[in-house]
C-alpha positions as CSV (number, residue, x, y, z in Angstrom):
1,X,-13.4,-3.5,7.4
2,X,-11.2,-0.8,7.5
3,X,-11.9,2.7,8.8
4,X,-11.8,6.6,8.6
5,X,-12.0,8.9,11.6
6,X,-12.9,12.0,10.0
7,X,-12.9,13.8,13.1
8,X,-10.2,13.9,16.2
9,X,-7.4,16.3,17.3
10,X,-4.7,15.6,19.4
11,X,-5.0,17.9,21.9
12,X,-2.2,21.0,23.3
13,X,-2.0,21.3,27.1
14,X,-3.5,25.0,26.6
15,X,-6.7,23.8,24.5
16,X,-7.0,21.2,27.3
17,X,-7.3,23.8,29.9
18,X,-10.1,25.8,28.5
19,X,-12.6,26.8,30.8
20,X,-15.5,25.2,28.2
21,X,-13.5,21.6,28.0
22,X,-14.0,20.7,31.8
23,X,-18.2,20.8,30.6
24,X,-17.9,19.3,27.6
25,X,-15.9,16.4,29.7
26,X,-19.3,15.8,31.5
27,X,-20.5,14.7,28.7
28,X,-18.2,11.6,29.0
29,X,-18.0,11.1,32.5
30,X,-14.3,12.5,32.8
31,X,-14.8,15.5,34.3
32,X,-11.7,17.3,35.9
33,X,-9.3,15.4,33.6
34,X,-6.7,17.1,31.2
35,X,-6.7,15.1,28.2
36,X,-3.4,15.6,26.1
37,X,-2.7,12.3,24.6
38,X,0.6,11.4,22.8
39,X,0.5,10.3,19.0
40,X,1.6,6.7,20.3
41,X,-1.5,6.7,22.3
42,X,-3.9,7.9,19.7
43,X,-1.9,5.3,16.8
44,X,-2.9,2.7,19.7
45,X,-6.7,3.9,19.7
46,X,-6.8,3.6,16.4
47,X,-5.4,0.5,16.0
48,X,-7.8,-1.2,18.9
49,X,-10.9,0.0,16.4
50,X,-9.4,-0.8,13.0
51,X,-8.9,2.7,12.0
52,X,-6.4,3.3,8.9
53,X,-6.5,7.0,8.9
54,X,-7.8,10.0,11.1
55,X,-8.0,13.3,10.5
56,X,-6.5,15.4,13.3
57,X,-8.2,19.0,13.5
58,X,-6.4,22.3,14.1
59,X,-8.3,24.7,16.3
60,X,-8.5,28.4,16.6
61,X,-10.8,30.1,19.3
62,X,-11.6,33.6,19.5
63,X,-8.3,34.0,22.1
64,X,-6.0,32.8,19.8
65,X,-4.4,29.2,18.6
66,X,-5.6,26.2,20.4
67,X,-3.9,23.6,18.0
68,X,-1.9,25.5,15.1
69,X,-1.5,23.8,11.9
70,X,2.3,23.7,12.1
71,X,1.3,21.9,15.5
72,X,-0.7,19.3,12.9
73,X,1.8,19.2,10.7
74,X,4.1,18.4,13.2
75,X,1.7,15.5,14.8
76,X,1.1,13.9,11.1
77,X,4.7,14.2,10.6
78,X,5.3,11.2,13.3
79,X,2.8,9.0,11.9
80,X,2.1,10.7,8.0
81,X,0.6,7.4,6.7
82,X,-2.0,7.1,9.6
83,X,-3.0,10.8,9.5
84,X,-4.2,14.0,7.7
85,X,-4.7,17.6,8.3
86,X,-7.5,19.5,8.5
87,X,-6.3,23.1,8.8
88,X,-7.6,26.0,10.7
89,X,-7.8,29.8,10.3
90,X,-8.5,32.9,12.1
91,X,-12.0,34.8,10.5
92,X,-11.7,37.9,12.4
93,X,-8.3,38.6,9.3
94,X,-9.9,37.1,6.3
95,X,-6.9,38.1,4.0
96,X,-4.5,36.4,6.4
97,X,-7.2,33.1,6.3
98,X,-6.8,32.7,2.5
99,X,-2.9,32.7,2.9
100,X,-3.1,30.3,5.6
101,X,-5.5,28.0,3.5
102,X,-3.0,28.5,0.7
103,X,0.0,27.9,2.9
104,X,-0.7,25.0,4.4
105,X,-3.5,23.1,2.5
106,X,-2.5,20.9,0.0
107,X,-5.2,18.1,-0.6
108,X,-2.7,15.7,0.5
109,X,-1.5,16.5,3.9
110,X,-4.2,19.2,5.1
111,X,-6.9,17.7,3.1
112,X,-9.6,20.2,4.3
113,X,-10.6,22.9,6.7
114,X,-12.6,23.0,9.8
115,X,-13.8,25.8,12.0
116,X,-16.6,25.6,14.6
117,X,-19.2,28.1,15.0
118,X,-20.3,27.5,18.6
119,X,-16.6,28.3,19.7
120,X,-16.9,31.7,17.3
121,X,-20.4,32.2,18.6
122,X,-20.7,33.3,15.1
123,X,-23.3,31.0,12.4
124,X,-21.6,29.9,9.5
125,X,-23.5,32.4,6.9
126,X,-21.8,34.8,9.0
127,X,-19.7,37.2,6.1
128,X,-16.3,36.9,7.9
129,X,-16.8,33.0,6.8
130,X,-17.1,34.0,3.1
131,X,-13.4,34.2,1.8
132,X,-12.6,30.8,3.9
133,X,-15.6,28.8,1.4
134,X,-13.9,30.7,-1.2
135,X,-10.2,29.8,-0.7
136,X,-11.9,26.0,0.1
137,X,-13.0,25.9,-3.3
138,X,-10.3,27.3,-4.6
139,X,-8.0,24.7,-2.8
140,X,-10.7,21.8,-4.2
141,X,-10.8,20.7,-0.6
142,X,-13.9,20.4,2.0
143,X,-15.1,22.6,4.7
144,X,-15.8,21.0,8.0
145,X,-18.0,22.6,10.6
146,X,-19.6,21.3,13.5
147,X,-23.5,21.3,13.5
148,X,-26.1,20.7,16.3
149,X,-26.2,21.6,20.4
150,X,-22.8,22.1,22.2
151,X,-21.5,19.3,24.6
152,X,-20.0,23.3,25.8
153,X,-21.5,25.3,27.8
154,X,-21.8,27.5,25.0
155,X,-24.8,29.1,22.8
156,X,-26.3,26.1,20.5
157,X,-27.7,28.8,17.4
158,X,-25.0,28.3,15.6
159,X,-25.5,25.4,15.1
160,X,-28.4,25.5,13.7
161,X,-28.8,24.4,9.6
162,X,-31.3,26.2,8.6
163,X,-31.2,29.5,7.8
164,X,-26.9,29.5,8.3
165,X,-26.2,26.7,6.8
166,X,-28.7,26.3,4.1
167,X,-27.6,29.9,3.1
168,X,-23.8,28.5,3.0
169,X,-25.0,25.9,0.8
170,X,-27.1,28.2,-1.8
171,X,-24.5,30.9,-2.3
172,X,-21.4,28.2,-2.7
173,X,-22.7,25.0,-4.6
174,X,-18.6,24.0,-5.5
175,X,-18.4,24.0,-1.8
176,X,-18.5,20.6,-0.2
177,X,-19.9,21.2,3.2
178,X,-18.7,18.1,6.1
179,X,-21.5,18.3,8.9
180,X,-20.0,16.9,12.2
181,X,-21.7,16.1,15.5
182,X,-24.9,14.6,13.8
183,X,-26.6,17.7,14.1
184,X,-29.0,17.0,16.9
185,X,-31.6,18.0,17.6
186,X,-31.9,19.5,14.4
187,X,-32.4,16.0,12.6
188,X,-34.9,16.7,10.3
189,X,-33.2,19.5,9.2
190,X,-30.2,17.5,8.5
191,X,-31.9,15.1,6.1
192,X,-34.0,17.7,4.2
193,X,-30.1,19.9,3.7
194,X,-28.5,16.3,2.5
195,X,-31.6,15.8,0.3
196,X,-31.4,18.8,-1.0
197,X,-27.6,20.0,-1.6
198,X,-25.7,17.2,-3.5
199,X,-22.4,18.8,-1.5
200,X,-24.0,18.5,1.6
201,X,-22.1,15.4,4.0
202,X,-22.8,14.3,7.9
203,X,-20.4,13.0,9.6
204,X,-21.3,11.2,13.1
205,X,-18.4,12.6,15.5
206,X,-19.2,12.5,19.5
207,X,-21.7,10.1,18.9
208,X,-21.3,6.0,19.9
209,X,-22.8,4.7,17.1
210,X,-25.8,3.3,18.8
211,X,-26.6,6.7,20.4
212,X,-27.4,7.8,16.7
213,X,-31.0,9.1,16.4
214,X,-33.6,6.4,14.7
215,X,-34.0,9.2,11.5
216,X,-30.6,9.5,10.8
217,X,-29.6,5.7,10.8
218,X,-33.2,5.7,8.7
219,X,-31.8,7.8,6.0
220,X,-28.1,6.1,6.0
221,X,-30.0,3.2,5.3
222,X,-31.7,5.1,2.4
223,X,-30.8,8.2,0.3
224,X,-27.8,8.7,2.7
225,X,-26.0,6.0,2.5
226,X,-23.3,7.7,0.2
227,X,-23.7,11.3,2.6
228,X,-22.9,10.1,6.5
229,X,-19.3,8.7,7.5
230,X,-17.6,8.0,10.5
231,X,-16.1,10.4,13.0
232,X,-14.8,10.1,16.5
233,X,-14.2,13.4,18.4
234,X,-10.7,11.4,20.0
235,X,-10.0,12.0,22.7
236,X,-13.1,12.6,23.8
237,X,-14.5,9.5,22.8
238,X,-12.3,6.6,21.4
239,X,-12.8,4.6,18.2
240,X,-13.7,1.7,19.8
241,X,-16.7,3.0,22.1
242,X,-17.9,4.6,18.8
243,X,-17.8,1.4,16.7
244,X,-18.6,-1.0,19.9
245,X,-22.3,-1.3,18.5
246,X,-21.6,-1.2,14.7
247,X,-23.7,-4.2,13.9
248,X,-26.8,-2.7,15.3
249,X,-27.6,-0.6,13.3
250,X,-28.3,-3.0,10.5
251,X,-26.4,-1.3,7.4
252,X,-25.6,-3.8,4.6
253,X,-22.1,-4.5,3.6
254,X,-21.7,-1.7,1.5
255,X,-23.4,0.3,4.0
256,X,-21.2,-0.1,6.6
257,X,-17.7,0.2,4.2
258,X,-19.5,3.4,2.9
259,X,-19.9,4.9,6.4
260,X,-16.7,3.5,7.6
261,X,-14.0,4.7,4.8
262,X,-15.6,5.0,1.3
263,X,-17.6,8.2,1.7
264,X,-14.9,9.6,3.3
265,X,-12.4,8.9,0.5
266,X,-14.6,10.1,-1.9
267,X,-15.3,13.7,-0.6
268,X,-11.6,14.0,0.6
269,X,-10.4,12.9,-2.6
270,X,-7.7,9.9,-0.8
């Protein structure tokens, strides 16, 4: 089968060299490493797993640009039938943010946005989030967040779903809403969102797939097997230490082509 990496960036030297990347390396034994992989190397990733398409993620931290979207732009340009975009935007100028969402997302190339609370230290029901859901819908295009503890060395709250995401959720039902990381520990509070909101989606990023908690393979197997698709976190983790293990967790074959690519082409709309 075929697959989707809904979530990996190729990393900038100066994202590399944040302070909070050397923990989150210890988290995959590299610690002291600066991880800036070339598009040919990420192409070769890809291909070693069987992935079609990944999403590469732009990044923009409370000091500034970490991965710009003209950066993306530039690194789907090399390889546009392998990739797409998923944009980024700075919350602290929310005018700015919706003409940057209307700039450079497109549903085609930049098929979505994505910003991540932990780095913000700021939970997504936060107001300065509110004209970014808006421009999303607008733009008929998902918003991707991270949910769950930080690999970081940062504050985990934000993370949290419930009350800052389930309020996301109530206030902007056009909104589809990508979870990634799994959201652990916060499990059941995953499945009840994704039971609740139709426009709620988990995505398993920075997770092997074997290192998935037992309730959330539980529910994939269930009621969620048209809500959780693949991620990867590259370069942290590479395609094929994600999907080493796929068998195991025992998803029929329209399970697994679901999880892998079909869920994924659904809510992005490829």
């Amino acid at each position: 089968m075929a697959a989707i990496d809904v979530w990996a960036q190729v990393t900038t030297e100066r994202m590399a060299r944040e302070p909070w990347m050397a923990t989150l390396l210890r988290w995959t034994g590299r610690e002291g490493e600066v991880i800036v992989p070339t598009i040919a190397d990420t192409i070769a990733a890809m291909d070693a797993a069987g992935v079609d398409i990944a999403f590469l993620s732009a990044w923009h931290g409370p000091r500034g640009s970490l991965i710009s979207n003209d950066e993306v732009a530039a690194q789907i340009a090399e390889a546009p039938d392998r990739f797409r975009g998923l944009a980024t935007v700075d919350i602290s100028n929310p005018m700015e943010a919706v003409r940057e969402i209307r700039r450079v997302v497109d549903g085609k190339t930049f098929v979505g946005v994505r910003l991540v609370p932990w780095l913000l230290d700021l939970p997504p029901n936060d107001r300065r989030y509110y004209p970014v859901y808006a421009a999303c819908v607008d733009a008929g295009v998902p918003f991707c967040t991270q949910i769950g503890h930080t690999g970081p060395l940062c504050r985990s709250e934000p993370g949290r779903l419930i009350p800052y995401l389930d309020d996301v959720l109530l206030d902007f039902p056009e909104l589809k809403v990508v979870g990634g990381h799994v959201g652990f520990p916060w499990i059941d509070e995953v499945v009840s969102l994704a039971l609740k909101y139709p426009n709620f989606y988990v995505d398993t990023s920075a997770y092997a797939v074997h290192r998935l908690p037992d309730d959330l393979v539980k529910f994939m197997k269930g009621p969620g097997g048209k809500r959780v698709m693949f991620g990867t976190n590259w370069p942290m983790l590479s395609p094929a230490q994600c999907l080493k293990a796929l068998d195991s967790l025992g998803l029929t074959d329209e399970g697994k082509f679901n999880f892998l690519e079909g869920n994924a082409r659904r809510v992005f709309g490829l």
